[in-house]
C-alpha positions in Angstrom: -30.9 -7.1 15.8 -27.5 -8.0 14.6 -26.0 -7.6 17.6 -27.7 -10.0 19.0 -25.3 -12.3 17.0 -22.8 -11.5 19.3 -24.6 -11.6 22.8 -23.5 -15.3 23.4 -19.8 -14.8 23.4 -17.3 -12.8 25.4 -15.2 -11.0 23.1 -12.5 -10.6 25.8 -11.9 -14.5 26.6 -11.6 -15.1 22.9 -9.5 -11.9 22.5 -7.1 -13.5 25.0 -7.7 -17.0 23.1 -6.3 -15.8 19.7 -3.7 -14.2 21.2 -2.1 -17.2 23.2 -3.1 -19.1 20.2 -0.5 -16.4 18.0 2.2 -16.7 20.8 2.8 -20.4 21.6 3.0 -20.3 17.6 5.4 -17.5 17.7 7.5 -19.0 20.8 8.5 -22.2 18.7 9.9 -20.5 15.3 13.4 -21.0 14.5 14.7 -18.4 11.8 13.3 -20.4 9.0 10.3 -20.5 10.3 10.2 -16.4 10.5 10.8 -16.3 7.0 7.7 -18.6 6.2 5.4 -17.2 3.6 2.1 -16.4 5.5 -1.2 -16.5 3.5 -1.1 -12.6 4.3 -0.3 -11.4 0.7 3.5 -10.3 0.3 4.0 -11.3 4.4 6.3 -13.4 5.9 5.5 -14.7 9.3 7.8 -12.4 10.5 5.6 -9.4 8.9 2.5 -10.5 10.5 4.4 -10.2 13.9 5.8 -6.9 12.8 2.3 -5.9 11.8 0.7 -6.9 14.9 3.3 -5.3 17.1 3.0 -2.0 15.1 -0.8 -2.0 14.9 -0.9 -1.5 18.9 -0.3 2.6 17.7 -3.4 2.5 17.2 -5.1 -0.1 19.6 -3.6 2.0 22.1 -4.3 5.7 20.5 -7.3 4.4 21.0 -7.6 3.9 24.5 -5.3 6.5 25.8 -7.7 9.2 23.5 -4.7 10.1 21.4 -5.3 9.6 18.1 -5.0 13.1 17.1 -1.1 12.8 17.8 -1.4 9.0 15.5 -2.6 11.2 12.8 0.2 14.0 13.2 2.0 10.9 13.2 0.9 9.5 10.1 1.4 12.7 8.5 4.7 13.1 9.1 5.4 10.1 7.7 3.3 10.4 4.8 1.4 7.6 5.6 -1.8 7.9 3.2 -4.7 5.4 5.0 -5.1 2.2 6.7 -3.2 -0.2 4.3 -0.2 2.6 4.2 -0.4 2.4 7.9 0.1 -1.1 7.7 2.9 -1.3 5.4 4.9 1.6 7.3 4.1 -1.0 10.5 6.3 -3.8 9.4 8.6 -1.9 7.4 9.5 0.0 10.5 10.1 -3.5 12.1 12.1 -5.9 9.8 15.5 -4.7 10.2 15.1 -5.3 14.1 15.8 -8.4 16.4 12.8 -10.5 16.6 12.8 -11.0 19.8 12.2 -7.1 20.2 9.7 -7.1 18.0 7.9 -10.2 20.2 8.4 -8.4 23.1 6.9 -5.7 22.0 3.7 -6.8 20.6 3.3 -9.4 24.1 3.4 -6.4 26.3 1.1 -3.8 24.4 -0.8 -6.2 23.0 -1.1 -7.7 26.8 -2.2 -4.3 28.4 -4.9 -3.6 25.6 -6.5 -6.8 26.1 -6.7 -6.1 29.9 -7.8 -2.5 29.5 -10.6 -3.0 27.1 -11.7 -5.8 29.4 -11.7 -3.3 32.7 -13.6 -0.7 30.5 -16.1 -3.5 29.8 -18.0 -4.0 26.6 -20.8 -1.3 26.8 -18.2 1.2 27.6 -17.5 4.1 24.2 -14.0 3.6 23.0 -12.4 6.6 20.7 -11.4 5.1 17.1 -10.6 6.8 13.8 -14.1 6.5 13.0 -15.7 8.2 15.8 -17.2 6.6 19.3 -17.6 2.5 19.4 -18.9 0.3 21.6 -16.0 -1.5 22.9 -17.2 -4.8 22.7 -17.6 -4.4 19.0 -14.4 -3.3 18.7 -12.7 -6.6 20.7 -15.1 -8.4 18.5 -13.0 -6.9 15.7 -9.6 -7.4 16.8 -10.9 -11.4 17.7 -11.5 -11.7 14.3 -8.1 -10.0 12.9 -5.7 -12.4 15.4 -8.0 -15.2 14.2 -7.4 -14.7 11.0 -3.5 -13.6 11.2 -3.5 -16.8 13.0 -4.6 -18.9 10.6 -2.1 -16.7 7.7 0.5 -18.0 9.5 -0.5 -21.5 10.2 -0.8 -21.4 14.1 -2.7 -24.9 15.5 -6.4 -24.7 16.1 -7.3 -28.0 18.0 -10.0 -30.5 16.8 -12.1 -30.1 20.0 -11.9 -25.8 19.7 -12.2 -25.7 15.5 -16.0 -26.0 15.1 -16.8 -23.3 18.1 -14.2 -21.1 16.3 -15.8 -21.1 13.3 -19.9 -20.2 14.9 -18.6 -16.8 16.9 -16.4 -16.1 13.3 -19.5 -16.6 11.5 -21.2 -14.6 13.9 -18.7 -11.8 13.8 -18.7 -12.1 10.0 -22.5 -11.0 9.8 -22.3 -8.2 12.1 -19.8 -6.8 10.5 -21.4 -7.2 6.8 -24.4 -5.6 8.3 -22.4 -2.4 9.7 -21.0 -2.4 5.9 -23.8 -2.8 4.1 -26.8 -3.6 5.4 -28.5 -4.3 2.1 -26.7 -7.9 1.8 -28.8 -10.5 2.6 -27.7 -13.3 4.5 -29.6 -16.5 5.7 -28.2 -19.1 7.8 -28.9 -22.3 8.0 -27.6 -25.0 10.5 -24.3 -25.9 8.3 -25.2 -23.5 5.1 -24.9 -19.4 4.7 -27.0 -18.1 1.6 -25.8 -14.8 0.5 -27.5 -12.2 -1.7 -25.9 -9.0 -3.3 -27.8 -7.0 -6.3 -28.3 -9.7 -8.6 -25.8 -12.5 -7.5 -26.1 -15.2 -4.5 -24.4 -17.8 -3.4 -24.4 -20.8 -0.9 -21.2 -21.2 1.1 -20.6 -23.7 4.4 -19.5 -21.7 7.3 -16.1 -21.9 6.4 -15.9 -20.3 3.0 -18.3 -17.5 4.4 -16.1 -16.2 7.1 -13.0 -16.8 4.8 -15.2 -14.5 2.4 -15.6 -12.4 5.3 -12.1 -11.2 5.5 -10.7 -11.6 2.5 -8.9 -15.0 2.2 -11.0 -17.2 -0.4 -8.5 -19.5 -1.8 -7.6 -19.0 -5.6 -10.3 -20.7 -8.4 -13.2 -20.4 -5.8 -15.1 -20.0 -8.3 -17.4 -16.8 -6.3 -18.5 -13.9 -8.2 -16.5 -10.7 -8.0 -19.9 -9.1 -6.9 -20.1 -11.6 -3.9 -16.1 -11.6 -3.3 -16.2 -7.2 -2.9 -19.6 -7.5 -1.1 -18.7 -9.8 1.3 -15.2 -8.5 2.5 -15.7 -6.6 5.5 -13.4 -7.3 8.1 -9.8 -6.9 8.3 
């Protein structure tokens, strides 16, 4: 079963990972480093805080069984889907001090990692798209500060890097298979083989959970089949 891809790891420990990870790295910015280019397209570093810190709306809509008054919300503003959400997020943030905005996103961000730990990861969380398992969920949020992490550059250390890269992998086919089950995936012990219609491809672990959410570099050289079929996380 695919989520049996996920049994081995606590999605709470590595939730609180990524995010001291994304903090010592914010901690030591000086303003140029704010106005870094991230690997986020048309983000500076200082958007990916702005977007973190204004994504807790919804982490914590979530939990607080709100999201009706997120959606009035979103109306109001004429905020169109999840990528307009997004945008209005950091836009709403730019023009203030970034220690506010740091502030911000430490203490939501800090009470919705311990609140979806105390509801546990068996527990039914409310989201946009209807009841989730709330373990799933945290496994999603892992893998966005994992990757926002690396968009901004933050240090991953030589002795944490290759047990990063197996529960990403591991995320990465769980959430292909809640896309579209129909992609076949094999893995091997340092190969993924993917198959979609008529193309497939081999990729190392890497390049298959950069695949995974959307951050192959340039020139690849993957099939646009492969590269829409195998985005599925944010």
């Amino acid at each position: 079963m695919p989520e049996d891809l996920l049994r081995p790891y606590n999605p709470f420990d590595i939730f609180d990972t990524e995010a001291a990870r994304l903090d010592r790295f914010f901690s030591g910015l000086d303003e140029e480093g704010w106005r870094r280019p991230s690997r986020a397209a048309g983000w500076s570093v200082r958007d990916v805080l702005g977007h973190l810190a204004g994504e807790e709306l919804y982490n914590q809509a979530c939990l607080d069984d709100t999201l009706d008054d997120l959606r009035k919300l979103m109306e109001r503003e004429g905020i169109g889907g999840y990528e307009e959400f997004n945008e209005w997020c950091v836009r709403q943030r730019r023009n203030l001090p970034v220690g506010q905005v740091l502030d911000e996103w430490r203490t939501k961000n800090g009470d919705t990692r311990r609140r979806m730990r105390a509801l546990g990861r068996d527990a039914l969380l409310p989201t946009m798209a209807g009841p989730y398992p709330v373990g799933f969920q945290t496994f999603h949020y892992d893998s966005e500060y994992a990757t926002h992490a690396d968009d901004v550059g933050a240090p991953v250390g030589e002795d944490e890097a290759e047990a990063r890269t197996l529960w990403r992998v591991a995320v990465g086919r769980f959430a292909l298979h809640e896309k579209d089950p129909g992609v076949q995936v094999e893995q091997t012990a340092d190969q993924i083989w993917v198959h979609a219609g008529d193309a497939e491809a081999t990729l190392s672990y890497p390049e298959f959970v950069e695949a995974t959410v959307g951050r192959l570099p340039e020139g690849h050289g993957l099939g646009p089949r492969l590269v829409k079929a195998l985005r599925c996380l944010a």
